[in-house]
PDB file of N, CA, C and O in Angstrom, chain B, residues numbered from 101:
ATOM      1  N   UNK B 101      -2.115  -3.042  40.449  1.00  0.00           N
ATOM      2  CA  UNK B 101      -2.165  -3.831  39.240  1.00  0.00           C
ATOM      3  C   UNK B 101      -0.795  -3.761  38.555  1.00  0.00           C
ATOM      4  O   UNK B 101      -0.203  -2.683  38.516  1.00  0.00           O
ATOM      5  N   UNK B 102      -0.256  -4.891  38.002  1.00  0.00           N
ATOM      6  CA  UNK B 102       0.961  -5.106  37.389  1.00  0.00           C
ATOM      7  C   UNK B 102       1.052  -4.279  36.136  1.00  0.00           C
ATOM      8  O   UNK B 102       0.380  -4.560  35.144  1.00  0.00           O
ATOM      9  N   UNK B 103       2.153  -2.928  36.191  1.00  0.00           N
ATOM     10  CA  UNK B 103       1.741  -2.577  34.631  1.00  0.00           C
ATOM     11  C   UNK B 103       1.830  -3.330  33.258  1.00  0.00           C
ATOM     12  O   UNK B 103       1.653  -2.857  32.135  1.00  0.00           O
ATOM     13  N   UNK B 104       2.130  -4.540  33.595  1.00  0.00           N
ATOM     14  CA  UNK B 104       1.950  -5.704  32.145  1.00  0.00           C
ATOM     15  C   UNK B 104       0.548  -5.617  31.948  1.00  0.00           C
ATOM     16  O   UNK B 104       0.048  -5.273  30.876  1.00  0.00           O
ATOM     17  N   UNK B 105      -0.025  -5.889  32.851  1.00  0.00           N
ATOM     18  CA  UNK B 105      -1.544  -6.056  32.977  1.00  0.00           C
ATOM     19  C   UNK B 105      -1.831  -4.860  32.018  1.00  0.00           C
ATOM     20  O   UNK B 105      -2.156  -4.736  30.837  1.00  0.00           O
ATOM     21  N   UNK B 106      -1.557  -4.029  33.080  1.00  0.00           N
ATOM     22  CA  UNK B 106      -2.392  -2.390  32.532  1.00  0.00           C
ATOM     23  C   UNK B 106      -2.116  -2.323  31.154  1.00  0.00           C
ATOM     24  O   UNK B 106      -3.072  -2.098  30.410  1.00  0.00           O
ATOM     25  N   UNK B 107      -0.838  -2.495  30.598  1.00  0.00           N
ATOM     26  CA  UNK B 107      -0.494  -1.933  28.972  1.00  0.00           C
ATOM     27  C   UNK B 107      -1.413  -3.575  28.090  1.00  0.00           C
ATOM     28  O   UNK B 107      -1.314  -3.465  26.868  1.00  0.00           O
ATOM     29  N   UNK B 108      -1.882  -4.374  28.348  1.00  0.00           N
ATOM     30  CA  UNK B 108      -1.709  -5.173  27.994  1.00  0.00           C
ATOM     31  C   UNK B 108      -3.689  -4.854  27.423  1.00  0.00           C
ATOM     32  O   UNK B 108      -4.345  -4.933  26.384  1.00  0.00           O
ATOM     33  N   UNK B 109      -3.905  -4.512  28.776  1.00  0.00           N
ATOM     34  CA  UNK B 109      -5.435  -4.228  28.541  1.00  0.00           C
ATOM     35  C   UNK B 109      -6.046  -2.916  27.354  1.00  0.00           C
ATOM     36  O   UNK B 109      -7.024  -2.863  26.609  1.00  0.00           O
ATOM     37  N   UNK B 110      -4.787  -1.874  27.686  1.00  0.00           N
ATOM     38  CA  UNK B 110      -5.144  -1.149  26.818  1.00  0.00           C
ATOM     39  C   UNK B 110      -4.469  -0.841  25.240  1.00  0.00           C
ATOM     40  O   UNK B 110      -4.285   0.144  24.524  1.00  0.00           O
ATOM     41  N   UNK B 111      -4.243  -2.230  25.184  1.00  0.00           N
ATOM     42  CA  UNK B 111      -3.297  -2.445  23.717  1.00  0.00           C
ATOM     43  C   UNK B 111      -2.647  -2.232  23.793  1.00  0.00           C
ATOM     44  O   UNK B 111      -2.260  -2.336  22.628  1.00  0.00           O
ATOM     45  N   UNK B 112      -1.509  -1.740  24.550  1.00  0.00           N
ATOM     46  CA  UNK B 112      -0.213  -0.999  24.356  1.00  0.00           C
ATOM     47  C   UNK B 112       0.977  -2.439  24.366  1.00  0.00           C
ATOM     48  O   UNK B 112       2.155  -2.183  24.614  1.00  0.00           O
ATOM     49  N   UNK B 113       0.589  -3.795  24.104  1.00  0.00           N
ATOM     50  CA  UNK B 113       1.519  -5.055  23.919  1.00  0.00           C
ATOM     51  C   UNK B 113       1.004  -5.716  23.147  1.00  0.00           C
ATOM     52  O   UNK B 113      -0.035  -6.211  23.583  1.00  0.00           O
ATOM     53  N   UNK B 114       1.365  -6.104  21.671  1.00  0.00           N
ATOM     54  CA  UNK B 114       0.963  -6.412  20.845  1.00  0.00           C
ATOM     55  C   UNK B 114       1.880  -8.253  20.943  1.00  0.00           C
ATOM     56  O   UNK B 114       3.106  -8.316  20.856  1.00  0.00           O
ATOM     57  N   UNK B 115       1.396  -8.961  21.045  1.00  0.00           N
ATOM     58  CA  UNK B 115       1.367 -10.271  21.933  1.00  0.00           C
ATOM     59  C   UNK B 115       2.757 -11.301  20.916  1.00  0.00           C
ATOM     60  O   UNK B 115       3.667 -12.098  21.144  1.00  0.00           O
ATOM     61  N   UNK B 116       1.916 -10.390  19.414  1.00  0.00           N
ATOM     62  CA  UNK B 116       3.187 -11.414  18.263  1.00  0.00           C
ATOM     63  C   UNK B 116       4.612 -10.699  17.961  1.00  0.00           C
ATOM     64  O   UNK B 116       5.552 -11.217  17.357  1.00  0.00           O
ATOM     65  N   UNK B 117       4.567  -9.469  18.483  1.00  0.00           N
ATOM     66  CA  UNK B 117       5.685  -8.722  18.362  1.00  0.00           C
ATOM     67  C   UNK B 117       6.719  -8.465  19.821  1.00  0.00           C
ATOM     68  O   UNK B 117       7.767  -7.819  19.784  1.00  0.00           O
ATOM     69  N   UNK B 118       6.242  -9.022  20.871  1.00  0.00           N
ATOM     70  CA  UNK B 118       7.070  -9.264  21.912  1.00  0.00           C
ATOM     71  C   UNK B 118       7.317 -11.004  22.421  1.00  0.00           C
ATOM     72  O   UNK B 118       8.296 -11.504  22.974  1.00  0.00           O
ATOM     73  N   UNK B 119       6.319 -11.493  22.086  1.00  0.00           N
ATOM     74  CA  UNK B 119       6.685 -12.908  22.297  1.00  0.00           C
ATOM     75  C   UNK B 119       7.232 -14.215  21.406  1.00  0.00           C
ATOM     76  O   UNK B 119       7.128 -15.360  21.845  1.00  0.00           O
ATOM     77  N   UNK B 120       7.877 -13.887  19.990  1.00  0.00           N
ATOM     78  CA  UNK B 120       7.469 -14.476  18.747  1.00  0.00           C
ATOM     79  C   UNK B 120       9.201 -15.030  18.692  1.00  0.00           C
ATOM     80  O   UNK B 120      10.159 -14.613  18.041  1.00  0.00           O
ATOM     81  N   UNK B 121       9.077 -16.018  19.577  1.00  0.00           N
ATOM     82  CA  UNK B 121      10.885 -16.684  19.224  1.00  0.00           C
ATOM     83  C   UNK B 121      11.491 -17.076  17.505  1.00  0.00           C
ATOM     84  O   UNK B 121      12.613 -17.274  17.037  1.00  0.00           O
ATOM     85  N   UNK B 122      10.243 -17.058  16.990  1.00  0.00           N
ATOM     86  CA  UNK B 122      10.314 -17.336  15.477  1.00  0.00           C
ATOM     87  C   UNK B 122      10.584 -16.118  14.724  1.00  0.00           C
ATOM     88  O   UNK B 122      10.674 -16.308  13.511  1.00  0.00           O
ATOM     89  N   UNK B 123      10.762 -14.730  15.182  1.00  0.00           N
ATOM     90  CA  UNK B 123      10.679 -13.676  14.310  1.00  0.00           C
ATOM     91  C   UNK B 123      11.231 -13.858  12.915  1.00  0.00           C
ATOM     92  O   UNK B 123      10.568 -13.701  11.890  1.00  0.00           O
ATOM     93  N   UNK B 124      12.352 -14.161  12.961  1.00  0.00           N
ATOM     94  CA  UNK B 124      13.051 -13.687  11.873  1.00  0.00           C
ATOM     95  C   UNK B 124      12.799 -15.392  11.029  1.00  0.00           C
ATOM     96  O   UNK B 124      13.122 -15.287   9.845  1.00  0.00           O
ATOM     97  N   UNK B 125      12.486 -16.336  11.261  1.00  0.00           N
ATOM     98  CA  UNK B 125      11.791 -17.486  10.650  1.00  0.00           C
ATOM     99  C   UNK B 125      10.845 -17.420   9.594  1.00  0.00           C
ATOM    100  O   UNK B 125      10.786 -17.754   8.410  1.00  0.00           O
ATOM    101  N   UNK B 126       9.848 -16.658  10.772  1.00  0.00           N
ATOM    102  CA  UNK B 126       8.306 -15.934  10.032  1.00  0.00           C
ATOM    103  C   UNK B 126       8.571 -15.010   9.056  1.00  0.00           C
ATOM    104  O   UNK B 126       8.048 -15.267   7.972  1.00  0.00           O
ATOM    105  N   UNK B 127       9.154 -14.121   9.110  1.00  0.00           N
ATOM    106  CA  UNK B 127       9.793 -13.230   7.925  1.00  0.00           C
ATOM    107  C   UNK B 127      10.314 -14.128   6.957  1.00  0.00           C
ATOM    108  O   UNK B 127       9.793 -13.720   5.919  1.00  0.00           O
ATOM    109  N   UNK B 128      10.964 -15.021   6.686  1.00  0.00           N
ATOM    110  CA  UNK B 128      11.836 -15.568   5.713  1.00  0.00           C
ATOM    111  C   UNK B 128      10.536 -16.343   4.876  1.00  0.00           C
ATOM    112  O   UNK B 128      10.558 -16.512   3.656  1.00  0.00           O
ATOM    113  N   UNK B 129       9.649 -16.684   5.574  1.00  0.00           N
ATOM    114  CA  UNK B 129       8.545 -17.522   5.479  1.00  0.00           C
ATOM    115  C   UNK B 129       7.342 -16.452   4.603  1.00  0.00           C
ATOM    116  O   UNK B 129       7.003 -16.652   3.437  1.00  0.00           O
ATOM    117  N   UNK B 130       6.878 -15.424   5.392  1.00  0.00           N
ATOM    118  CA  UNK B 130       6.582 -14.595   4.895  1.00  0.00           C
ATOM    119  C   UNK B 130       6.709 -13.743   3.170  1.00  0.00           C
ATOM    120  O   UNK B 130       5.830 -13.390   2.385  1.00  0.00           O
ATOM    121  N   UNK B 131       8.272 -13.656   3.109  1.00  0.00           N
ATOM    122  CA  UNK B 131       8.418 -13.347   2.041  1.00  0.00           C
ATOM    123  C   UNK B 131       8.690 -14.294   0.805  1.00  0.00           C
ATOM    124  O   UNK B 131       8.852 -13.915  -0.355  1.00  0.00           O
ATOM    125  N   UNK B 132       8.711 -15.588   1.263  1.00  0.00           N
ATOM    126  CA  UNK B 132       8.810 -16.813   0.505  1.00  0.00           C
ATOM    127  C   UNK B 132       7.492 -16.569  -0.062  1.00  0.00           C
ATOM    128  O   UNK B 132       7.217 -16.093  -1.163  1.00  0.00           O
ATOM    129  N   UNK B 133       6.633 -17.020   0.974  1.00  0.00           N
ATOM    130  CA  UNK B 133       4.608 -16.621   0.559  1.00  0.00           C
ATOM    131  C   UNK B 133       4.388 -16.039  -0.354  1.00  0.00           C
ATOM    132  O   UNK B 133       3.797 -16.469  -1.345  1.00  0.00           O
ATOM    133  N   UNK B 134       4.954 -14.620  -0.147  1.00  0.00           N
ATOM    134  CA  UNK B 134       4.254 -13.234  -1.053  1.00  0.00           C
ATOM    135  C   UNK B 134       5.131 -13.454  -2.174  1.00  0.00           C
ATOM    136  O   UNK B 134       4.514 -13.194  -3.207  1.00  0.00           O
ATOM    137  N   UNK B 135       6.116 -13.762  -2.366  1.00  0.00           N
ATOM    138  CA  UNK B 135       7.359 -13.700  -3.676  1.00  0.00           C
ATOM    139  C   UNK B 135       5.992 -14.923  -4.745  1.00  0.00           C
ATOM    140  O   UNK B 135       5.504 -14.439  -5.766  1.00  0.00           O
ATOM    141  N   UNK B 136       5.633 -16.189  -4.369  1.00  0.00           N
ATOM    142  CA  UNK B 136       4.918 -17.251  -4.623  1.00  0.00           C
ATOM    143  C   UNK B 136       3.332 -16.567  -4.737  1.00  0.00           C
ATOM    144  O   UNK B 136       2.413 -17.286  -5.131  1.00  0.00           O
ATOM    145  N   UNK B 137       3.186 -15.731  -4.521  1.00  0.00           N
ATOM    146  CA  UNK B 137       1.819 -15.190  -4.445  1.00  0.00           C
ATOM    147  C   UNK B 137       1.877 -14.414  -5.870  1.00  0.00           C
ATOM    148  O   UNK B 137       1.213 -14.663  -6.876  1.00  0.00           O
ATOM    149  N   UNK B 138       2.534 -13.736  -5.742  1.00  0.00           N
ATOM    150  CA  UNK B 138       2.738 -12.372  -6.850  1.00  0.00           C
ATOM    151  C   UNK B 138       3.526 -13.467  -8.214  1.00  0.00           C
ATOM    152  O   UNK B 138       3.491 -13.183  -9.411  1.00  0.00           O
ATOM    153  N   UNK B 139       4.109 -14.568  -7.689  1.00  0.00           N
ATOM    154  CA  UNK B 139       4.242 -14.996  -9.499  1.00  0.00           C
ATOM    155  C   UNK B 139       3.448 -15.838 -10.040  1.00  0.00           C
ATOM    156  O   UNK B 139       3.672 -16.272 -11.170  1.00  0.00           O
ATOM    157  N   UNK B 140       2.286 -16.243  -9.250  1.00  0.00           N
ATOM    158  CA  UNK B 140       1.251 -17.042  -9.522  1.00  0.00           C
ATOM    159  C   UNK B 140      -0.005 -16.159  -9.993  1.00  0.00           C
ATOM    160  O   UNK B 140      -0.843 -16.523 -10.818  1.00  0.00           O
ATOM    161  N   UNK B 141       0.027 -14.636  -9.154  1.00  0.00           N
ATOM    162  CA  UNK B 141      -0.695 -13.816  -9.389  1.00  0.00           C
ATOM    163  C   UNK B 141      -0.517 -13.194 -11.073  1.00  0.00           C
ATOM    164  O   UNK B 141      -1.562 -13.076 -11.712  1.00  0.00           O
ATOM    165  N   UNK B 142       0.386 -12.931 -11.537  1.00  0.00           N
ATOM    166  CA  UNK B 142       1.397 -12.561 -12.602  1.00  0.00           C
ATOM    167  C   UNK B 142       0.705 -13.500 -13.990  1.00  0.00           C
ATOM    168  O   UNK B 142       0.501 -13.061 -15.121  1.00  0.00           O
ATOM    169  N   UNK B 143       0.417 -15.005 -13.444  1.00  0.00           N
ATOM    170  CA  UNK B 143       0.148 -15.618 -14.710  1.00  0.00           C
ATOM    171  C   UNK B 143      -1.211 -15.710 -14.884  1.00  0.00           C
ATOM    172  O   UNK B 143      -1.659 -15.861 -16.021  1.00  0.00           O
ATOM    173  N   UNK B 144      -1.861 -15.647 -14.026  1.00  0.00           N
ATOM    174  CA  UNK B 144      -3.319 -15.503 -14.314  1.00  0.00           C
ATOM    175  C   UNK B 144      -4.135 -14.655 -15.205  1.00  0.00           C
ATOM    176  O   UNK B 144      -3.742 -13.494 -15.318  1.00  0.00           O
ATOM    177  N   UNK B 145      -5.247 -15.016 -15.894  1.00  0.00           N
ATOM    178  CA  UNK B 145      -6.451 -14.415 -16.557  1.00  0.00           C
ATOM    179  C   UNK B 145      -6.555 -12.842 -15.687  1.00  0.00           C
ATOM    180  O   UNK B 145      -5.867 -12.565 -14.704  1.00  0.00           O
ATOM    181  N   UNK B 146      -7.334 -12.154 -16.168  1.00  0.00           N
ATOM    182  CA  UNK B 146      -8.385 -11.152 -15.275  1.00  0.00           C
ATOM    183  C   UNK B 146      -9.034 -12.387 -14.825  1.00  0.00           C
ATOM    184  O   UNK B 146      -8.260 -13.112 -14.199  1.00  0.00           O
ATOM    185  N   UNK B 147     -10.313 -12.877 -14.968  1.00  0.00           N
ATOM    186  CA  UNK B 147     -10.900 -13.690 -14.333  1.00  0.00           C
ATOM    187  C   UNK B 147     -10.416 -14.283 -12.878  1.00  0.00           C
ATOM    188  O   UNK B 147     -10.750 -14.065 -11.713  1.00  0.00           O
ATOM    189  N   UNK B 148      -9.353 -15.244 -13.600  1.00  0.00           N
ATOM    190  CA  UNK B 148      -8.722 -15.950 -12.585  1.00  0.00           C
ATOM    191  C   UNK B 148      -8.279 -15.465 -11.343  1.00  0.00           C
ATOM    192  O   UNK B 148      -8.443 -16.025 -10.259  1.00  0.00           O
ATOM    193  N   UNK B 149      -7.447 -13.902 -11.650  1.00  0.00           N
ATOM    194  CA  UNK B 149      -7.136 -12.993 -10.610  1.00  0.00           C
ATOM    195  C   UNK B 149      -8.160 -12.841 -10.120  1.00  0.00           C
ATOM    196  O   UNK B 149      -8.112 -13.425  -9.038  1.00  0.00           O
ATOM    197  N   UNK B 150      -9.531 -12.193 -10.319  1.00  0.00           N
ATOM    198  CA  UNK B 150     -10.793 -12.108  -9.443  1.00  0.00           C
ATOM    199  C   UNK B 150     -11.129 -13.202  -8.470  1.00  0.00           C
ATOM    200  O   UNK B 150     -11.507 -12.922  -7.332  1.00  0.00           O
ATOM    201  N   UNK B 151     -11.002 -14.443  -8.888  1.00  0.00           N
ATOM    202  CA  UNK B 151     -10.866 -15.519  -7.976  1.00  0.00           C
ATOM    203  C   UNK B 151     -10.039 -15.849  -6.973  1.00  0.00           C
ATOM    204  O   UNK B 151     -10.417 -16.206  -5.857  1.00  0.00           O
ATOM    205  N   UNK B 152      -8.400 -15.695  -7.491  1.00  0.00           N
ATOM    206  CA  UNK B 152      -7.565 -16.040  -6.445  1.00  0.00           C
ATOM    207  C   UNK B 152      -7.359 -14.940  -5.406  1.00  0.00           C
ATOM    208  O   UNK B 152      -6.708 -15.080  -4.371  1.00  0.00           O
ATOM    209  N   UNK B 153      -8.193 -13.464  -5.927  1.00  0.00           N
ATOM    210  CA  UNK B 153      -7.992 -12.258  -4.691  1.00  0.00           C
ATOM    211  C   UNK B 153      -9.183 -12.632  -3.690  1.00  0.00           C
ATOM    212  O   UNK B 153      -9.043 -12.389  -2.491  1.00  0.00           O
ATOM    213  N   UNK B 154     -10.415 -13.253  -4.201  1.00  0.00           N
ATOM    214  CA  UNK B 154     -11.286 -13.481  -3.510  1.00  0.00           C
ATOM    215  C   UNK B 154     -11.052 -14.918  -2.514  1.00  0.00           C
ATOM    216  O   UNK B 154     -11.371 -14.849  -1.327  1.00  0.00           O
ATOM    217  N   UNK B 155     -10.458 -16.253  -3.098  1.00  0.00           N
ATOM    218  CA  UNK B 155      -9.455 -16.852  -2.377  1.00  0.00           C
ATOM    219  C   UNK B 155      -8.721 -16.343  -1.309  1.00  0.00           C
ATOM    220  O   UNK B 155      -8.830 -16.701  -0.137  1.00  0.00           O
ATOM    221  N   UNK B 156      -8.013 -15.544  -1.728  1.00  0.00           N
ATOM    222  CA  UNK B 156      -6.931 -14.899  -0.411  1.00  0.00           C
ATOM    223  C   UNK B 156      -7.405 -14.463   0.424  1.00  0.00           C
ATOM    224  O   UNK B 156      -6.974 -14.485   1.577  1.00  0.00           O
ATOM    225  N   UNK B 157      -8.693 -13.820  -0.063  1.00  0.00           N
ATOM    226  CA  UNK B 157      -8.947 -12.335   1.034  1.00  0.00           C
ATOM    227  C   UNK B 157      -9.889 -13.878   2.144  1.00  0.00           C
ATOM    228  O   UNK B 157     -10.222 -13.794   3.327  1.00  0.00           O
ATOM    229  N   UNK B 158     -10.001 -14.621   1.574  1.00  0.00           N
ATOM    230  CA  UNK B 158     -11.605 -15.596   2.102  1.00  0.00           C
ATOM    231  C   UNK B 158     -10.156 -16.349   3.771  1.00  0.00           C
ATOM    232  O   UNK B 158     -10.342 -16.387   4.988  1.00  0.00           O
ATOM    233  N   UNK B 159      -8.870 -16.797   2.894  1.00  0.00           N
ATOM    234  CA  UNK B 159      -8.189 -17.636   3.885  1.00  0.00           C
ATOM    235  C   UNK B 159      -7.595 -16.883   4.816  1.00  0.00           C
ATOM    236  O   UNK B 159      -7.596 -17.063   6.034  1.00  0.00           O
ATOM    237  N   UNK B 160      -6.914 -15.745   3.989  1.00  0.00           N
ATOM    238  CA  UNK B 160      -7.071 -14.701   5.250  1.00  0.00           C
ATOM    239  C   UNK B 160      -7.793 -14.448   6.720  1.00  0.00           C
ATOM    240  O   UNK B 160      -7.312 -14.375   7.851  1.00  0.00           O
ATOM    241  N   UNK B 161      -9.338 -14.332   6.159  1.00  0.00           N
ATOM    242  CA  UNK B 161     -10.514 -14.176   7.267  1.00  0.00           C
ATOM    243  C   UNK B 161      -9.904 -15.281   8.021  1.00  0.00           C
ATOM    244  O   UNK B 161      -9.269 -15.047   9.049  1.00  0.00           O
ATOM    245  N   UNK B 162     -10.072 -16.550   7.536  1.00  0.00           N
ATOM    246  CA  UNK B 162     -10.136 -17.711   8.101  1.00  0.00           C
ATOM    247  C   UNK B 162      -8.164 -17.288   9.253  1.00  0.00           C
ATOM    248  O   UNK B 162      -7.820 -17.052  10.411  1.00  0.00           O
ATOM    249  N   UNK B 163      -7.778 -17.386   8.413  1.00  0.00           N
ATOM    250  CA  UNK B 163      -6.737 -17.474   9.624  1.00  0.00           C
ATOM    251  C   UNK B 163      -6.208 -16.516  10.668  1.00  0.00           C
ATOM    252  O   UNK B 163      -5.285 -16.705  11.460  1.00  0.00           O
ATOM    253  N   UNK B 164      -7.108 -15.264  10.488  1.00  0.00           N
ATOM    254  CA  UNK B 164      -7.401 -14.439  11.498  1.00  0.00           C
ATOM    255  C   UNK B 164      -8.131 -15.161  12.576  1.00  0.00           C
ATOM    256  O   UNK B 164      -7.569 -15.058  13.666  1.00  0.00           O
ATOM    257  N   UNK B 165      -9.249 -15.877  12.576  1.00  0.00           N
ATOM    258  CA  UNK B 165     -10.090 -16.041  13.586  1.00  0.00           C
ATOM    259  C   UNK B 165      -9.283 -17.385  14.015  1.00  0.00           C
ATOM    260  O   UNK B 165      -9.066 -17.577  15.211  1.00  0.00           O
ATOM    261  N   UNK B 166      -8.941 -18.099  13.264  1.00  0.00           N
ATOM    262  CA  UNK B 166      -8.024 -19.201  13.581  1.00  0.00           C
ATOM    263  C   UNK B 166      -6.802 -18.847  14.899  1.00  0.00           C
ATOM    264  O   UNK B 166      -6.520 -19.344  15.989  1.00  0.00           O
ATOM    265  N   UNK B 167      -6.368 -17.829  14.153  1.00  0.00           N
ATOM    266  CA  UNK B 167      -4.993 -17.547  14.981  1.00  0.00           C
ATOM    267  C   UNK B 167      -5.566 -16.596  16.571  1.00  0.00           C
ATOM    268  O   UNK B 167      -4.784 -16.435  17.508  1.00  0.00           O
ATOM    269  N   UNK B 168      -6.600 -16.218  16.592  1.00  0.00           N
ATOM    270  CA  UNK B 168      -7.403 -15.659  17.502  1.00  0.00           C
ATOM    271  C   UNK B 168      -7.657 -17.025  18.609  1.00  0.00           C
ATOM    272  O   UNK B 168      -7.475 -17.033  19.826  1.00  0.00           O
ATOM    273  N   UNK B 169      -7.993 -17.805  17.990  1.00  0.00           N
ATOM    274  CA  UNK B 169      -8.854 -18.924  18.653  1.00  0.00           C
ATOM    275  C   UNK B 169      -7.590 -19.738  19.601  1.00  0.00           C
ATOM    276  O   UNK B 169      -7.743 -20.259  20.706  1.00  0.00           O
ATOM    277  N   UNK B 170      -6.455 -19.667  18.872  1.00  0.00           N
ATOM    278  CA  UNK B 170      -5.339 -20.732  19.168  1.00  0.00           C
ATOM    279  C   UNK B 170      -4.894 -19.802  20.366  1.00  0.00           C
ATOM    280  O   UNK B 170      -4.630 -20.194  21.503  1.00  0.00           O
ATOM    281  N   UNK B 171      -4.852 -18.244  19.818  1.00  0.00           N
ATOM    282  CA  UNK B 171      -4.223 -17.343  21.126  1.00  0.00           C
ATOM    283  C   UNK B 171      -4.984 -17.424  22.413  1.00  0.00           C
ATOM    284  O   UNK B 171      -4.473 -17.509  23.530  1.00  0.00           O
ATOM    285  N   UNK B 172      -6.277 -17.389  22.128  1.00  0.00           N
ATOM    286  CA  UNK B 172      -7.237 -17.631  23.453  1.00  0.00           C
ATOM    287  C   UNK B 172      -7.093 -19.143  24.327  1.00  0.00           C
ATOM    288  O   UNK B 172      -7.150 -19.228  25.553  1.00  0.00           O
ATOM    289  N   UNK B 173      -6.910 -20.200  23.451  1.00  0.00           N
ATOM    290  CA  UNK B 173      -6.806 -21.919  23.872  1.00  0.00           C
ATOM    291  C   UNK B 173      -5.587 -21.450  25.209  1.00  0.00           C
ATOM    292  O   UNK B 173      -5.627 -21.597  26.431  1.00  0.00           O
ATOM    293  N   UNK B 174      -4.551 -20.839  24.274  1.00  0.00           N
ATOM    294  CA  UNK B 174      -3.371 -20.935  24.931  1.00  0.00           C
ATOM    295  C   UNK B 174      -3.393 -20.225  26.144  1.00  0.00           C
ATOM    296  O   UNK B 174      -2.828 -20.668  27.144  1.00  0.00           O
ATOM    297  N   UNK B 175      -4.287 -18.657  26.132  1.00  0.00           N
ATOM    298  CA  UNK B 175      -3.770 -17.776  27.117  1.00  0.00           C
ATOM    299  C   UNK B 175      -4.709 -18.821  28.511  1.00  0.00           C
ATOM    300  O   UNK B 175      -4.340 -18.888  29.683  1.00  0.00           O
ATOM    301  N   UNK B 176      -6.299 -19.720  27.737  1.00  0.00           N
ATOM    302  CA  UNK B 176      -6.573 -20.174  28.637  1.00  0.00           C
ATOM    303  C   UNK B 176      -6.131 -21.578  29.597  1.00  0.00           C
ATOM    304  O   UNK B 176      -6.721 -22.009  30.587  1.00  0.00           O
ATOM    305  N   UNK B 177      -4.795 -22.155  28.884  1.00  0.00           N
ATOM    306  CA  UNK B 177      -4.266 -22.941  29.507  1.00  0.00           C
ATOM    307  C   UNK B 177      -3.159 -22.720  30.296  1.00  0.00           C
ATOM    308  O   UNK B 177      -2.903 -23.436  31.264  1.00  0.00           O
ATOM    309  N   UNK B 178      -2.420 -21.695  29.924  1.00  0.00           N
ATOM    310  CA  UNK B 178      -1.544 -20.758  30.998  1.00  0.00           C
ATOM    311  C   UNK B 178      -2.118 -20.219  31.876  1.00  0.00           C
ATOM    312  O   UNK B 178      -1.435 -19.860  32.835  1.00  0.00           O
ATOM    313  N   UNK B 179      -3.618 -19.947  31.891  1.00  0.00           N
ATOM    314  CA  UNK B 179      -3.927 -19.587  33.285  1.00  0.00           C
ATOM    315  C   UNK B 179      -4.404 -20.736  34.165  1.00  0.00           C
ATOM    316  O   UNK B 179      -4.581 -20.583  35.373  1.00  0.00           O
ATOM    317  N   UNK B 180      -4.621 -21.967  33.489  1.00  0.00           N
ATOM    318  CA  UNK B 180      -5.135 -23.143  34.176  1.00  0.00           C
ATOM    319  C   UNK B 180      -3.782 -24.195  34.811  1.00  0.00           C
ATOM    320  O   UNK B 180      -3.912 -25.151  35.577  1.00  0.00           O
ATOM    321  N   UNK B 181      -2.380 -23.608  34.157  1.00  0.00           N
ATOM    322  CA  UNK B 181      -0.949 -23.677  34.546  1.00  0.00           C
ATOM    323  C   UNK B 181      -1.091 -23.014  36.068  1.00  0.00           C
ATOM    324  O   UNK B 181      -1.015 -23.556  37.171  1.00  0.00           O
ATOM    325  N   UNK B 182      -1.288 -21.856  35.754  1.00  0.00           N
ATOM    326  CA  UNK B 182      -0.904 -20.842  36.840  1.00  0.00           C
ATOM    327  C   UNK B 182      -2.072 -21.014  38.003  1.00  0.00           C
ATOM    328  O   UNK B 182      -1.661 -20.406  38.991  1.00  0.00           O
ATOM    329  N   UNK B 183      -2.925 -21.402  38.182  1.00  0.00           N
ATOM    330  CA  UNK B 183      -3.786 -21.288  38.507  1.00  0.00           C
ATOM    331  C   UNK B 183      -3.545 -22.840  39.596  1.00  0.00           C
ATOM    332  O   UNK B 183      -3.474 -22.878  40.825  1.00  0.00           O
ATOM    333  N   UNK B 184      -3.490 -23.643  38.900  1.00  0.00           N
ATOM    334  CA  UNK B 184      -3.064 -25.064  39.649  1.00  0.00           C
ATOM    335  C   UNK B 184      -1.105 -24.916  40.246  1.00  0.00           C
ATOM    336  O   UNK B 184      -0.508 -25.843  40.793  1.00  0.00           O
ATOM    337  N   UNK B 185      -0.735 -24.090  40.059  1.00  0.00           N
ATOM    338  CA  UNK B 185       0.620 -23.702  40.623  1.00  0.00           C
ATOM    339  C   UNK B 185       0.201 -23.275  42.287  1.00  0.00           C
ATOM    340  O   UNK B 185       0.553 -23.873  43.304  1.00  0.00           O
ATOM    341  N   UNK B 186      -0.673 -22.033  42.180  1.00  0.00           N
ATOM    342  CA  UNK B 186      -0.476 -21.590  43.408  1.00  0.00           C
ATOM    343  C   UNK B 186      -1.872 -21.634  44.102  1.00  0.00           C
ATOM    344  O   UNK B 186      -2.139 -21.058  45.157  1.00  0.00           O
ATOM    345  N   UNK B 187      -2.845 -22.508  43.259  1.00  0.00           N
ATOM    346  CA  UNK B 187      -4.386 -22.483  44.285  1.00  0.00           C
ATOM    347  C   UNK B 187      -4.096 -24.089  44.463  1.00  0.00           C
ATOM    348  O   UNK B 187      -4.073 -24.813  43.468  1.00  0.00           O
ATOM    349  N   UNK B 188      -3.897 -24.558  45.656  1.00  0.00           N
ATOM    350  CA  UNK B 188      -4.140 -26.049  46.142  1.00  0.00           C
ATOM    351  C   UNK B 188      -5.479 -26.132  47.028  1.00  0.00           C
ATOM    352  O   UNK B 188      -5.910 -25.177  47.674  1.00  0.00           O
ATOM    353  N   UNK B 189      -6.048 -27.334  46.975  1.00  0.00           N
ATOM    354  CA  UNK B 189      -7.161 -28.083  47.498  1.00  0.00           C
ATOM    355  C   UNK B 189      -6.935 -28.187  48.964  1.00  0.00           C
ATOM    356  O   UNK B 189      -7.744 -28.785  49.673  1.00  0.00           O
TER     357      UNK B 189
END
């Protein structure tokens, strides 16, 4: 077995931190977000804050399973790449 395989199975390759041509993009992006988070957070009620943490935490969820879903589409069309590469009829 290829040790990519092996580390890959047992977590030891974390998929956005070795493959992510955008790194330093996502960071700039990232801290744009949170800088825009925290001064919007800043003007709010108590109330309002109860809402927009419950907001966050809600789109959050959502773009966890999102970004899950897109990683799976993909890993399953790279194998349907690879797969029609070297299995012929």
């Amino acid at each position: 077995m290829s040790a990519f395989i092996e580390d890959f199975y047992y977590g030891n390759i974390e998929p956005q931190e070795c493959c992510s041509e955008l790194k330093n993009e996502l960071k700039k992006k990232l801290r744009i977000l949170t800088e825009k988070e925290e001064e919007i957070y800043s003007k709010l009620s108590d109330k309002d804050k109860d809402l927009f943490v419950t907001y966050t935490r809600a789109y959050n969820d959502f773009l966890t399973v999102s970004i899950a879903d897109s990683f799976i589409s993909g890993f399953r069309l790279g194998a349907k790449f690879t797969h029609d590469t070297f299995v012929t009829d």
